[in-house]
N, CA, C and O atoms as a printed pandas DataFrame, in Angstrom:
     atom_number atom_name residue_name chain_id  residue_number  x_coord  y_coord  z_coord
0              1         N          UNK        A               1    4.227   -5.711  -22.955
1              2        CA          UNK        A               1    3.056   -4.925  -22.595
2              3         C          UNK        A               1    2.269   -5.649  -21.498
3              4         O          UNK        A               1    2.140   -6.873  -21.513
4              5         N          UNK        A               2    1.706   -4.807  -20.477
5              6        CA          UNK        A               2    0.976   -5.148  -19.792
6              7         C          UNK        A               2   -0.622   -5.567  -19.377
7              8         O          UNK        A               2   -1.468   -4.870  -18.816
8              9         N          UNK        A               3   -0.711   -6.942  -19.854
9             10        CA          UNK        A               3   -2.464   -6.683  -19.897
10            11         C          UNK        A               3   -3.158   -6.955  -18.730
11            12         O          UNK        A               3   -4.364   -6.814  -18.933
12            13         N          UNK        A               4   -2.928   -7.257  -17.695
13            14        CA          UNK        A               4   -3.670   -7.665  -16.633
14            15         C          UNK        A               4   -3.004   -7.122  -14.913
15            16         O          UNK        A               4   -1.870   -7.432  -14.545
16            17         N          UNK        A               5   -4.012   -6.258  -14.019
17            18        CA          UNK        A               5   -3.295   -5.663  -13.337
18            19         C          UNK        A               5   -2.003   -6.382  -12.352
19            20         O          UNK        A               5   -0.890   -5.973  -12.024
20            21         N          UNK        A               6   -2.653   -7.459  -12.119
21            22        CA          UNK        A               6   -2.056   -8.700  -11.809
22            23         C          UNK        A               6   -0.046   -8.896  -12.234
23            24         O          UNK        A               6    0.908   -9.394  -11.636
24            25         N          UNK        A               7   -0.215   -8.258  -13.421
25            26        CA          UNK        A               7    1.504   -8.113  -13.940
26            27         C          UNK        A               7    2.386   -7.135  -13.766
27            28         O          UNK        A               7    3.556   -7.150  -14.149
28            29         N          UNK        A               8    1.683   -6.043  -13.028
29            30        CA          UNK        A               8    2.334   -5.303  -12.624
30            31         C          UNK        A               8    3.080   -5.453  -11.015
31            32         O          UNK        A               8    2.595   -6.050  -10.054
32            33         N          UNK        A               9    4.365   -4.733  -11.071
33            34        CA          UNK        A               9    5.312   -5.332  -10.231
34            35         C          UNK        A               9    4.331   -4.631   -9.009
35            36         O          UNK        A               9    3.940   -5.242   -8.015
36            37         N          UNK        A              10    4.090   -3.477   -9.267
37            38        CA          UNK        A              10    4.025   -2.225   -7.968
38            39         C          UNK        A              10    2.420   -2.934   -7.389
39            40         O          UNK        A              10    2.215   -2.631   -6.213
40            41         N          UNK        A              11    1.313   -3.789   -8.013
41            42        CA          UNK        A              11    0.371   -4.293   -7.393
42            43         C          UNK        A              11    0.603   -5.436   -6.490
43            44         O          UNK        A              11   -0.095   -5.663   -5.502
44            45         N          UNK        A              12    1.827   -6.302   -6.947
45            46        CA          UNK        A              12    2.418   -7.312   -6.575
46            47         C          UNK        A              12    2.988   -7.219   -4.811
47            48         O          UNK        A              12    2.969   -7.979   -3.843
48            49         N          UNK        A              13    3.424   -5.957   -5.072
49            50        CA          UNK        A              13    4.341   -5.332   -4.098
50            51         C          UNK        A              13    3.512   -4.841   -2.782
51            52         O          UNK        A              13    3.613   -5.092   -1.581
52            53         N          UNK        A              14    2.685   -4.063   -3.530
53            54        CA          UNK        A              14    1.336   -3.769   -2.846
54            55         C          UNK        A              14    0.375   -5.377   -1.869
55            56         O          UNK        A              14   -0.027   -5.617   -0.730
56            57         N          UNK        A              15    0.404   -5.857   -2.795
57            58        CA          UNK        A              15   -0.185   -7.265   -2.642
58            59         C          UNK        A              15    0.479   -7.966   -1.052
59            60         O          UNK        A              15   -0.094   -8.418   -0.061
60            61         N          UNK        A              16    2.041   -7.772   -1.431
61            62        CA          UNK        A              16    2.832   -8.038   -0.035
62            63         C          UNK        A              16    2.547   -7.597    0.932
63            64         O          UNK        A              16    2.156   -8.231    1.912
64            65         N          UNK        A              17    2.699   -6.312    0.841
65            66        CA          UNK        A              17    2.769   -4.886    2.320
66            67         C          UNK        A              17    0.928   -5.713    2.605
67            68         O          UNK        A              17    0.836   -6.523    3.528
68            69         N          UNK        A              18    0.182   -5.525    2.105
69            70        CA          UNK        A              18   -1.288   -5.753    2.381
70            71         C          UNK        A              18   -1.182   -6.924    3.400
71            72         O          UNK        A              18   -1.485   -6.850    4.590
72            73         N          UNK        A              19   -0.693   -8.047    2.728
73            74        CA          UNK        A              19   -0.401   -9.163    3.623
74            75         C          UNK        A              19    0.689   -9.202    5.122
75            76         O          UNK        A              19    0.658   -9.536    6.306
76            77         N          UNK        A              20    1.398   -8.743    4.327
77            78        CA          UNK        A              20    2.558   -8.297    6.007
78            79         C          UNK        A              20    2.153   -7.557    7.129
79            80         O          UNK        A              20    2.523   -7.773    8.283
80            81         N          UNK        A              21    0.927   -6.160    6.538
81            82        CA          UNK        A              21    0.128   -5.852    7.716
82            83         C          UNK        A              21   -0.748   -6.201    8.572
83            84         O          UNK        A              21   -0.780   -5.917    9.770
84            85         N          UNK        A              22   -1.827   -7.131    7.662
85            86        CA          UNK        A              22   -2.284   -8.054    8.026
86            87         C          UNK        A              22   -1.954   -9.013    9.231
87            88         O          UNK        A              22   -2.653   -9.224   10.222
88            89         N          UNK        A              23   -0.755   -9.532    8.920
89            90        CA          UNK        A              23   -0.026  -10.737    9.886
90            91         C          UNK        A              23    0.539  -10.202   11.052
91            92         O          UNK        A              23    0.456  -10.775   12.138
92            93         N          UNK        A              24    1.372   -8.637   10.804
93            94        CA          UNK        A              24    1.527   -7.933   11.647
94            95         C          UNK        A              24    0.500   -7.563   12.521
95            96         O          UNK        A              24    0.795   -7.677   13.711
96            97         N          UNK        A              25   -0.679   -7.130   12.255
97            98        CA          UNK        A              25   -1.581   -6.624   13.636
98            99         C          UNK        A              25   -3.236   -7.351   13.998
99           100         O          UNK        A              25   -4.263   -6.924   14.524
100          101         N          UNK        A              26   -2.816   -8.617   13.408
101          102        CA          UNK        A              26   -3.697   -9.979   13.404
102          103         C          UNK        A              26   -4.371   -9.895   15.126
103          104         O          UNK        A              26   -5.576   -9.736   15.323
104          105         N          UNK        A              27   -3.500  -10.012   16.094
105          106        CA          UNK        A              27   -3.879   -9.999   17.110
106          107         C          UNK        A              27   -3.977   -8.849   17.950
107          108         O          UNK        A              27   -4.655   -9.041   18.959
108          109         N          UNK        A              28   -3.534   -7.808   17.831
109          110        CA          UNK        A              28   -3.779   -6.501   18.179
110          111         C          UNK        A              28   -5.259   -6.178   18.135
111          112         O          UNK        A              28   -6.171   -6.325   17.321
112          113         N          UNK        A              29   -5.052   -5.465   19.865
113          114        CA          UNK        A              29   -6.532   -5.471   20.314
114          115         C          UNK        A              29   -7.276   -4.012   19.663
115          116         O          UNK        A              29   -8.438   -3.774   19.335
116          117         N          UNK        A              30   -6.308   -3.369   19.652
117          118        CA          UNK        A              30   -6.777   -1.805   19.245
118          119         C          UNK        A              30   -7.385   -1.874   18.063
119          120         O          UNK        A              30   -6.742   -1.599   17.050
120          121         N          UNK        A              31   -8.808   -2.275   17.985
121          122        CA          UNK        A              31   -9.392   -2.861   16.709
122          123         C          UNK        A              31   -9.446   -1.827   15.595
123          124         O          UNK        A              31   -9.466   -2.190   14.419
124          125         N          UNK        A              32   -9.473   -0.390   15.986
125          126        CA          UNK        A              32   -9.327    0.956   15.280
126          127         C          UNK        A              32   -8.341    0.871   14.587
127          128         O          UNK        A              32   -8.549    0.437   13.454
128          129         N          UNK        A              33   -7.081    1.186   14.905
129          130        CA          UNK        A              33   -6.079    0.707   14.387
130          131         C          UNK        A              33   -6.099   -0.150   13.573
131          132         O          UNK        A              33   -6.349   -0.026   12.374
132          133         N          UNK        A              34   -5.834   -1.111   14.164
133          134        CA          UNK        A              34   -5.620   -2.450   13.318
134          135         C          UNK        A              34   -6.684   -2.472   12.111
135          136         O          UNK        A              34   -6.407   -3.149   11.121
136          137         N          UNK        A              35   -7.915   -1.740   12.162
137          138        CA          UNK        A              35   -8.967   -2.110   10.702
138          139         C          UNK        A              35   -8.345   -0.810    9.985
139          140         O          UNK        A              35   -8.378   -0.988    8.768
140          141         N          UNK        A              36   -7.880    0.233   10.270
141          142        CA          UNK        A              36   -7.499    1.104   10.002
142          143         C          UNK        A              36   -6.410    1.458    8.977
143          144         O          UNK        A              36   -6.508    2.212    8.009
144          145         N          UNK        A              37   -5.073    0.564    9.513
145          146        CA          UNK        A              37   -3.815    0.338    8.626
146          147         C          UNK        A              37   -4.415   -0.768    7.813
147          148         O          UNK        A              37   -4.237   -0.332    6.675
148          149         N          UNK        A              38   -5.012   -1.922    7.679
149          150        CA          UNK        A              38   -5.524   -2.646    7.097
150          151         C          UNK        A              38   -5.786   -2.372    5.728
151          152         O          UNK        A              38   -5.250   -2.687    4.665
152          153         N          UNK        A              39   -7.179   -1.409    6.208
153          154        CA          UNK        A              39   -7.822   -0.918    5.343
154          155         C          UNK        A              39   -7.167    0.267    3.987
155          156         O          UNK        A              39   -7.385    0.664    2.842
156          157         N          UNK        A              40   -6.279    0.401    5.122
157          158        CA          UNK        A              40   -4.903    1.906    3.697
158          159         C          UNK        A              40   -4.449    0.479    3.003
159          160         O          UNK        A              40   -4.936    0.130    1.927
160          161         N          UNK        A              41   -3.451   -0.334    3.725
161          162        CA          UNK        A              41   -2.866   -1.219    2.507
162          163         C          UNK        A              41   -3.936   -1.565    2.180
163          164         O          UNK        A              41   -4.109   -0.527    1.541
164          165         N          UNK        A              42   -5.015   -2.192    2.000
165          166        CA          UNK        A              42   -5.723   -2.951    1.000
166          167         C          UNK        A              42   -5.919   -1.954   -0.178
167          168         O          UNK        A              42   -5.841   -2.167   -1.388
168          169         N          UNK        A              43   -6.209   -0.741    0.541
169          170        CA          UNK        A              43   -6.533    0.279   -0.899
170          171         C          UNK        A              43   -5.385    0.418   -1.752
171          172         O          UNK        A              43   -5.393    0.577   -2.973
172          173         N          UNK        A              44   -4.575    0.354   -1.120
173          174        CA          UNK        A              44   -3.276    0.638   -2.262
174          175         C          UNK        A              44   -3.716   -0.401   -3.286
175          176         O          UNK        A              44   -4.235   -0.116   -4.365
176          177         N          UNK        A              45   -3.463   -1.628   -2.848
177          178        CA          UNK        A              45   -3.587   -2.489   -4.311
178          179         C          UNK        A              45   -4.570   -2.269   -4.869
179          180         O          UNK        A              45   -4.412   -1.815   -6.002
180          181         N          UNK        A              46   -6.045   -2.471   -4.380
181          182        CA          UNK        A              46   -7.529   -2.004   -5.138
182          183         C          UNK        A              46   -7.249   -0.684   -5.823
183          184         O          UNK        A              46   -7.410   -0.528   -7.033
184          185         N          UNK        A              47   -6.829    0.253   -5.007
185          186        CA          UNK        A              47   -7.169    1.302   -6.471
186          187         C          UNK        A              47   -5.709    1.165   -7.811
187          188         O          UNK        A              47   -5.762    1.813   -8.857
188          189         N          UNK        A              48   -4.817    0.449   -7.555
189          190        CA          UNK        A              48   -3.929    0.476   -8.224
190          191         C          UNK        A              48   -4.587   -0.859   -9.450
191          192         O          UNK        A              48   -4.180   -0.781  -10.609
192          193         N          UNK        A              49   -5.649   -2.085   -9.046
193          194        CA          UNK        A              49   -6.327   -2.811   -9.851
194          195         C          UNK        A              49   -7.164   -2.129  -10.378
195          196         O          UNK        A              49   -7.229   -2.207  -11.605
196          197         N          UNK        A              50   -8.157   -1.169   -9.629
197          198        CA          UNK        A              50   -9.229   -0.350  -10.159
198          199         C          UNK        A              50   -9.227    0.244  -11.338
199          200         O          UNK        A              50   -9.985    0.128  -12.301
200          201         N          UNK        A              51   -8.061    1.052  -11.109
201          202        CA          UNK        A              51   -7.029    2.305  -12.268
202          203         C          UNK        A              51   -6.999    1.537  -13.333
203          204         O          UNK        A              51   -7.761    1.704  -14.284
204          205         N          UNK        A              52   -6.100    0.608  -13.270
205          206        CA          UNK        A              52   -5.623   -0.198  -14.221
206          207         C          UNK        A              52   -6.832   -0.524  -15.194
207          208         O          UNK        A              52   -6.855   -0.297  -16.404
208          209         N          UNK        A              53   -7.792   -1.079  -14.458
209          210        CA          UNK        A              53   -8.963   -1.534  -15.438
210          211         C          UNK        A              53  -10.338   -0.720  -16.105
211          212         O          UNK        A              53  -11.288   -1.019  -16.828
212          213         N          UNK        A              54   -9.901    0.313  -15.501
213          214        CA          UNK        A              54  -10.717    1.605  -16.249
214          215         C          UNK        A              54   -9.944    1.856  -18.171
215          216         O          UNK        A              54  -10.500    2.428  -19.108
216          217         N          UNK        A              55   -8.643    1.223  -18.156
217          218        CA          UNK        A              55   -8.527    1.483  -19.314
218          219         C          UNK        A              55   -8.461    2.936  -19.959
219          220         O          UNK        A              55   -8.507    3.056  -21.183
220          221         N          UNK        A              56   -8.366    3.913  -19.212
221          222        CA          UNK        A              56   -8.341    5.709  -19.644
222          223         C          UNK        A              56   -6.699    5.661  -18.730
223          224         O          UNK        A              56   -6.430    5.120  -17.657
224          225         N          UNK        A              57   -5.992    6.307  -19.493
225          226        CA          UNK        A              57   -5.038    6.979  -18.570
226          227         C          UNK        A              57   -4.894    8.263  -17.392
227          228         O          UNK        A              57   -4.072    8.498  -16.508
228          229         N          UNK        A              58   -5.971    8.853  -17.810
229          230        CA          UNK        A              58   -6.418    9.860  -16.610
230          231         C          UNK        A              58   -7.012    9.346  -15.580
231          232         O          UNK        A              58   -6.881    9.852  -14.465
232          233         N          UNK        A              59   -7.941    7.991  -15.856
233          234        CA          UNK        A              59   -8.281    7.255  -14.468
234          235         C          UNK        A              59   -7.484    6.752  -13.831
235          236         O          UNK        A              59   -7.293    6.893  -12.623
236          237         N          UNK        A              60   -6.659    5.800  -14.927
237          238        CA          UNK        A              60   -5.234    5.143  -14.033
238          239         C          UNK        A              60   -4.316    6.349  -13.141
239          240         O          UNK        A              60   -3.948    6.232  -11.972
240          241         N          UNK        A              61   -4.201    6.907  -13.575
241          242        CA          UNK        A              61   -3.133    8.398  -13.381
242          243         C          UNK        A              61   -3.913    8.669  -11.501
243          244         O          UNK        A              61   -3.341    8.476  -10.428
244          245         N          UNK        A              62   -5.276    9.135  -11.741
245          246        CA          UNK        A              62   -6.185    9.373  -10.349
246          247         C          UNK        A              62   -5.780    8.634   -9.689
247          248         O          UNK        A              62   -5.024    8.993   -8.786
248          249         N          UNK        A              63   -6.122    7.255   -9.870
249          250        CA          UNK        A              63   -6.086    5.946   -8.783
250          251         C          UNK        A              63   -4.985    5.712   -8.197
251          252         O          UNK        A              63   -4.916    5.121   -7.120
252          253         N          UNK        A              64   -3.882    6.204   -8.920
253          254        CA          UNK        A              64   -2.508    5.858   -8.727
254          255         C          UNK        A              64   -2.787    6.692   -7.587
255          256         O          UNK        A              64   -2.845    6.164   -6.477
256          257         N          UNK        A              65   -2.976    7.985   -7.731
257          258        CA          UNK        A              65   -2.723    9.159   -6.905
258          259         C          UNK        A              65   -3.340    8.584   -5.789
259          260         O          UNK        A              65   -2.464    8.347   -4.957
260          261         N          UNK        A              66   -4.499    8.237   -5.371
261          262        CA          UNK        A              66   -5.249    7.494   -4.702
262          263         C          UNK        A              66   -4.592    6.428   -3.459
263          264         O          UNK        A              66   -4.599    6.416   -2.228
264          265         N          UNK        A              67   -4.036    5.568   -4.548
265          266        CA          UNK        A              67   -2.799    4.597   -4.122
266          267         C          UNK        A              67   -1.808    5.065   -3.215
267          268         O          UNK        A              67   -1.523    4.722   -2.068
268          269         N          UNK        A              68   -1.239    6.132   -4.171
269          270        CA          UNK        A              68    0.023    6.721   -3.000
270          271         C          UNK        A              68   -0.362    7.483   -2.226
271          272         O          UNK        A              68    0.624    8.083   -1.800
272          273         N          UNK        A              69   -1.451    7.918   -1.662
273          274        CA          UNK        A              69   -2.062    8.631   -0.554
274          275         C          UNK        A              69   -2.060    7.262    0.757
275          276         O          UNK        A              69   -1.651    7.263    1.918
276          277         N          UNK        A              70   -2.643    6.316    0.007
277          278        CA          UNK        A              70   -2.775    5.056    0.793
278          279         C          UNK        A              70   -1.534    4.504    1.384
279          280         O          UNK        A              70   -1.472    4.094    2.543
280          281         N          UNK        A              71   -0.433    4.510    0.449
281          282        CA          UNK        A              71    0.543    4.467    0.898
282          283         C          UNK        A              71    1.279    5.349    1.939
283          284         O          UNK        A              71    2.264    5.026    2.603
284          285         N          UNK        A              72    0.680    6.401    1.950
285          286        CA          UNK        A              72    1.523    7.260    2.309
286          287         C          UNK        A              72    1.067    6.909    3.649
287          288         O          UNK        A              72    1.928    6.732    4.510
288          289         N          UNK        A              73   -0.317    6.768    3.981
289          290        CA          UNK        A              73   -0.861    6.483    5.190
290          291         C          UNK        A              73   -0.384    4.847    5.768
291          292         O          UNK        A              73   -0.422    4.866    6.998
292          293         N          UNK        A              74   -0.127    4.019    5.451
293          294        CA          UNK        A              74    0.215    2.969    6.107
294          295         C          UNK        A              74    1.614    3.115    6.687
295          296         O          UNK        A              74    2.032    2.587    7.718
296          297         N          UNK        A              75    2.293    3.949    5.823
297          298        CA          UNK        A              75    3.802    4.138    6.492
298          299         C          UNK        A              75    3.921    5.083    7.844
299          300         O          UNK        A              75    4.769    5.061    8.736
300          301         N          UNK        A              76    2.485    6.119    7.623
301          302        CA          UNK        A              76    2.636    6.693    8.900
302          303         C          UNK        A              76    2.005    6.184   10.095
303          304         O          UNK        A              76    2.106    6.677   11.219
304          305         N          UNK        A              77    1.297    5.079    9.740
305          306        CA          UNK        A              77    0.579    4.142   10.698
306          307         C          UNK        A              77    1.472    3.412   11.286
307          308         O          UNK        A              77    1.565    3.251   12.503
308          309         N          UNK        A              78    2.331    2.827   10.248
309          310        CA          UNK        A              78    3.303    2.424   10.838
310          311         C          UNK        A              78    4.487    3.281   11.608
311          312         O          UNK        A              78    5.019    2.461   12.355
312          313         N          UNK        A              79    4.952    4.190   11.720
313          314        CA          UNK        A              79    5.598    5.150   12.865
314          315         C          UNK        A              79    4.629    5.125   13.979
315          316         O          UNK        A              79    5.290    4.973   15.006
316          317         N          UNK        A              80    3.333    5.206   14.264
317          318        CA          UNK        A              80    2.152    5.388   15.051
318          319         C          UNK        A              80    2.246    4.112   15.721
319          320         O          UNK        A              80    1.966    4.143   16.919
320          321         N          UNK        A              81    2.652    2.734   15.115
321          322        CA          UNK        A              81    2.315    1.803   15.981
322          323         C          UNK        A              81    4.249    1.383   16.287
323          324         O          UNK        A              81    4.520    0.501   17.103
324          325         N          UNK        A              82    5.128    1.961   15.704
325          326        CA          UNK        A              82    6.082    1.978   16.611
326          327         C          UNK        A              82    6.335    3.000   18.035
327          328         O          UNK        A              82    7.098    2.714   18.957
328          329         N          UNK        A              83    5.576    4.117   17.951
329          330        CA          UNK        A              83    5.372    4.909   19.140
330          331         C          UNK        A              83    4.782    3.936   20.032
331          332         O          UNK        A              83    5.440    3.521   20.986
332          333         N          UNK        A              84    3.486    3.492   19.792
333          334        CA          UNK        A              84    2.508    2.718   20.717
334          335         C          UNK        A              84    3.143    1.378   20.892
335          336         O          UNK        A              84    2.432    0.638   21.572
336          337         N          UNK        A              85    4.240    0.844   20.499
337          338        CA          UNK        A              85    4.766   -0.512   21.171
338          339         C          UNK        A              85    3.588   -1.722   20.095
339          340         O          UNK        A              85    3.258   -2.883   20.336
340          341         N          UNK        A              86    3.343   -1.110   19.301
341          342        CA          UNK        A              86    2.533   -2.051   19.084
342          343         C          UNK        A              86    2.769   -3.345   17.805
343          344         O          UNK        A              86    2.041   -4.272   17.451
344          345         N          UNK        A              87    4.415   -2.792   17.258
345          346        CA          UNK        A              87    5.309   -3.443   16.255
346          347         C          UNK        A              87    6.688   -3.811   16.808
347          348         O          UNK        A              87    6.665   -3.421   17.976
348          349         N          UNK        A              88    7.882   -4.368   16.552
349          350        CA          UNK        A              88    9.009   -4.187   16.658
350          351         C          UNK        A              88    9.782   -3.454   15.431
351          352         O          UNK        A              88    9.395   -3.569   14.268
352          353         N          UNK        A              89   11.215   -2.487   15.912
353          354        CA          UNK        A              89   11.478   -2.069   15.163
354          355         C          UNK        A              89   11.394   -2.630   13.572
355          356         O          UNK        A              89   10.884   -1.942   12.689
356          357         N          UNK        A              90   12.067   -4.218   13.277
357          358        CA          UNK        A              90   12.769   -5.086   12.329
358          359         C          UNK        A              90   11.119   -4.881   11.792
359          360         O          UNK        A              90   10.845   -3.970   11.010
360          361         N          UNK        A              91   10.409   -5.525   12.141
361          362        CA          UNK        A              91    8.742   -5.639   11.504
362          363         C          UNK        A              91    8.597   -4.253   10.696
363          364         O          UNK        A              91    8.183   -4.334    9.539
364          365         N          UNK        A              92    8.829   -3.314   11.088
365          366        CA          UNK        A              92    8.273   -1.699   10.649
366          367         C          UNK        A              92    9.504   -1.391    9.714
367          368         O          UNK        A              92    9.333   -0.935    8.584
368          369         N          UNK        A              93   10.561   -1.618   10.154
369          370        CA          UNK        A              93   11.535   -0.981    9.105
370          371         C          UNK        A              93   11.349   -1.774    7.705
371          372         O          UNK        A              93   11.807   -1.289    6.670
372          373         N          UNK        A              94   10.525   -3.256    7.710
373          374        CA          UNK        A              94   10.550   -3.771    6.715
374          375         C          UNK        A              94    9.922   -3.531    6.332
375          376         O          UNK        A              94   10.181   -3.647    5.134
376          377         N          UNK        A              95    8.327   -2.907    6.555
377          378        CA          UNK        A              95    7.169   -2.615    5.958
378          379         C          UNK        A              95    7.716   -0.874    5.086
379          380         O          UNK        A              95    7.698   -0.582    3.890
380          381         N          UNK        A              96    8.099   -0.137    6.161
381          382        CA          UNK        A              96    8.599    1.148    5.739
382          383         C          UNK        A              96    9.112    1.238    4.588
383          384         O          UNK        A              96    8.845    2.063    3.715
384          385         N          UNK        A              97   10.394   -0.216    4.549
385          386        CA          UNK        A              97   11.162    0.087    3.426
386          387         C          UNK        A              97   10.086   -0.206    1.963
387          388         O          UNK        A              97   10.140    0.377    0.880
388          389         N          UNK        A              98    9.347   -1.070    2.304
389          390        CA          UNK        A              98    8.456   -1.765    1.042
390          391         C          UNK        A              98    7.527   -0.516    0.385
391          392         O          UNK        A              98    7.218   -0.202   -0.765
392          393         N          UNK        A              99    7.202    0.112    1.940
393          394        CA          UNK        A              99    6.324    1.223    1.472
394          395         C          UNK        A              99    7.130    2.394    0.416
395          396         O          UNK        A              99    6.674    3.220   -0.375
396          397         N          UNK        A             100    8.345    2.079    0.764
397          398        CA          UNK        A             100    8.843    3.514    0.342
398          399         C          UNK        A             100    8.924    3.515   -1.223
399          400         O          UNK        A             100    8.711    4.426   -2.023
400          401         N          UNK        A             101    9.425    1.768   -1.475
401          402        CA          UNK        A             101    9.769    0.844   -2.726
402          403         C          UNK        A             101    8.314    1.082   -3.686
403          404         O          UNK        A             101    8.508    1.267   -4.887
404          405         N          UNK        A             102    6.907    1.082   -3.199
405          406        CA          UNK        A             102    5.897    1.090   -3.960
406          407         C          UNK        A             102    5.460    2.481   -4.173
407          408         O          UNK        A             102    5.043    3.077   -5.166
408          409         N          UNK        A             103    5.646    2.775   -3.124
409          410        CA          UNK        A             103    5.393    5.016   -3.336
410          411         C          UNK        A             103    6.188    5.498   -5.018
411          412         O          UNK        A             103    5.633    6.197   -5.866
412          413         N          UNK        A             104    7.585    4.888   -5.130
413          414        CA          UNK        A             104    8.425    4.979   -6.160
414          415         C          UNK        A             104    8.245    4.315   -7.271
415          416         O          UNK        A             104    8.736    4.539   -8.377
416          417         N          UNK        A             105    7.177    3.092   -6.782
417          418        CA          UNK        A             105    6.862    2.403   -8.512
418          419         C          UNK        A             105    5.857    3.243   -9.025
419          420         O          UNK        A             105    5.701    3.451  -10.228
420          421         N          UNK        A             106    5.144    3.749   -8.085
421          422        CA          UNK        A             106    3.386    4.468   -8.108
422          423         C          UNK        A             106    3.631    5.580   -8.752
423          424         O          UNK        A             106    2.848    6.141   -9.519
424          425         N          UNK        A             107    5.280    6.112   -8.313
425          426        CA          UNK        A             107    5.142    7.636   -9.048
426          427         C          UNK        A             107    5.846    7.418  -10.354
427          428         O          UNK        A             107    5.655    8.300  -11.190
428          429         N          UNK        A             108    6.644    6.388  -10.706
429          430        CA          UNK        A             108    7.135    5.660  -12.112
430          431         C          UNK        A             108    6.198    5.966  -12.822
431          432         O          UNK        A             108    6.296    6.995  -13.490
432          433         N          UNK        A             109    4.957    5.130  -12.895
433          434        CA          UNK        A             109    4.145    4.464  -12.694
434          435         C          UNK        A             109    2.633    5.884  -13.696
435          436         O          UNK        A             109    1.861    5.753  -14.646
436          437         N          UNK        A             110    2.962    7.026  -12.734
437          438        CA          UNK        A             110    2.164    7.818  -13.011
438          439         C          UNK        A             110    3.083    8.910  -13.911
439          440         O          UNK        A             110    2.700    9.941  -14.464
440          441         N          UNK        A             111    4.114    8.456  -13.873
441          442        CA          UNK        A             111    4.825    9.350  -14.876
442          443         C          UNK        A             111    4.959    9.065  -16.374
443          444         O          UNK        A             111    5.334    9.654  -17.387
444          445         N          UNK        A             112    4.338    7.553  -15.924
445          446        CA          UNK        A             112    4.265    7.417  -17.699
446          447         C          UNK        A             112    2.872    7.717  -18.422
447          448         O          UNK        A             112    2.630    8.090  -19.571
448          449         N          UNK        A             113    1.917    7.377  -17.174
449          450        CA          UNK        A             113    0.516    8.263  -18.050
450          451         C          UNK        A             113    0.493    9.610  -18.444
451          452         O          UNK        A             113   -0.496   10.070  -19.014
């Protein structure tokens, strides 16, 4: 059993992509952007900690939903900054794939509430 959001794989995962975007558009001038995708991964993990610690399964269930919206948006940020030159392919296909990996724990995830 899971007591702390911290043990869950899909926050963990989340936790990554947050950081990989991060490092990815660290120096990127397009400050919009860059606070922009930032700001989706960070939410993924926060509302996926948030959820978790509300302790109701209809909150967790929301947040999740929440989450994979967030997700859904960093992956298309990421197509957006492979248009704009502003990633290399290898960088994005790895984030993509991670994204796609946590979209699928999120909906696990909400299928058991």
């Amino acid at each position: 059993m899971v007591r702390n959001f911290e043990e869950l794989i899909v926050w963990q995962d989340a936790r990554i992509l947050a950081n990989n975007v991060h490092t990815a558009f660290i120096d990127l001038k397009d400050f919009s952007f860059r606070d922009q995708i930032n700001r989706a991964s960070v939410s993924i993990m926060n509302n996926i900690a948030e959820g978790f610690e509300r302790y109701s399964k209809p909150d967790f269930k929301r947040f999740l939903q929440i989450a994979k919206a967030s997700c859904s948006e960093v992956r298309s940020m990421l197509y957006l900054a492979l248009d704009f030159n502003y990633i290399d392919k290898t960088k994005a296909s790895e984030m993509l794939q991670l994204g796609t990996k946590i979209k699928a724990e999120i909906i696990n995830l909400m299928n058991k509430q």
